[in-house]
N, C-alpha and C positions, 0 to 999 in steps of 0.2 A: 845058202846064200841069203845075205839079208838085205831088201833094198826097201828106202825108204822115197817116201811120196814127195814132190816138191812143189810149193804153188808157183806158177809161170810168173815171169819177172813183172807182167802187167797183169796182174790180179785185182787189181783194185782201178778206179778212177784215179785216185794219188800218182799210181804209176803208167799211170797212159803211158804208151810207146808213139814218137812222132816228134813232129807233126809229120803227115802225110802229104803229100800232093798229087796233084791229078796226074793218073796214071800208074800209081806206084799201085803194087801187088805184094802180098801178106798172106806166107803161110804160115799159118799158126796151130793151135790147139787148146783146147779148153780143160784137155785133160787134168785135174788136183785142182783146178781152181775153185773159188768157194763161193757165196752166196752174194750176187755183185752187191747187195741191200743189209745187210748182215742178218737175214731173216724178217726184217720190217719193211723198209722200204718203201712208205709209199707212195712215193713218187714212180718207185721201178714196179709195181703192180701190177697196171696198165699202162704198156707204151704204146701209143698209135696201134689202139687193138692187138697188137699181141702182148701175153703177159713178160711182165719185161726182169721180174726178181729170179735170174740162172745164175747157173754156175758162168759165167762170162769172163771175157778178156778186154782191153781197153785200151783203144789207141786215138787218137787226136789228132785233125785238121785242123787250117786254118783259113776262114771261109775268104772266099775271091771276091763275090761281090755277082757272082754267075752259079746257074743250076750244079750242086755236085749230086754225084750216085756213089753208094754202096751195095757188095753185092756179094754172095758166095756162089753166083751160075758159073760153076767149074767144074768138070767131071771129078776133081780131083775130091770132091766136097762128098762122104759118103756117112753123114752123121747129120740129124737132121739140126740144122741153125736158125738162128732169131739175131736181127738186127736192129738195134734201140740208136737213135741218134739224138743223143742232150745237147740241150746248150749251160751253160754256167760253167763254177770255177769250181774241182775239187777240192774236197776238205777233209783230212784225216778224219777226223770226228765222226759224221754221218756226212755219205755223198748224199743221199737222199734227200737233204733237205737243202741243198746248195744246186739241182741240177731240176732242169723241167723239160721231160719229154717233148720232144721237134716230130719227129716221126719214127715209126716202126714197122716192123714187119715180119711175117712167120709165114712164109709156104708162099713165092712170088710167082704167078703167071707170066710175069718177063723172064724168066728162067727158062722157059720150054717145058720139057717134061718132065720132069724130077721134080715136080712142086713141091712131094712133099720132104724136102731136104732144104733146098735152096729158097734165099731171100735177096730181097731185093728192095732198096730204098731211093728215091731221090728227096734232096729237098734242095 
């Protein structure tokens, strides 16, 4: 059997999946995805203290005008995550230089006990 690898439909910032709204819920995976920075990145370096150049997946709000939250506190979350929230506009070319770190996060104490899996953001 020969199976081959596929990068998830939102691998890139270009292909954000969304927009979202408050309350919707997203299971995903990061599994084939590639390097959200093409290996430079650096703007994805450092997001809001945690390092922000992974393998990541990429989906989009559109802000209200009131406090939102991102989160993976789900038992269901058993791989450890990092959540980066940009603002700007994607660009094929390099997202990196089109997008500026809002807030991040790696290992949330709003999560309970599983800090070191789960994250958590508001902004």
């Amino acid at each position: 059997v020969w199976v081959q690898a596929r990068d998830p439909p939102n691998d890139q910032c270009a292909q954000a999946q969304g927009p979202l709204a408050i309350g919707d819920a997203v299971d995903g995976t990061s599994v084939f995805a590639n390097l959200d920075f093409g290996g430079s990145g650096a703007q994805g370096l450092n997001c809001g203290g945690s390092y922000g150049n992974v393998e990541g997946v990429w989906y989009y709000t559109i802000g209200t005008g009131n406090v939102m939250t991102a989160d993976t506190c789900d038992a269901r979350t058993v791989y450890d995550t990092k959540i980066h929230i940009f603002i700007g506009d994607c660009q094929k070319d390099d997202d990196s230089k089109s997008l500026t770190c809002l807030r991040g996060n790696d290992n949330s104490v709003e999560c309970g006990n599983v800090i070191s899996r789960q994250s958590f953001v508001r902004w």
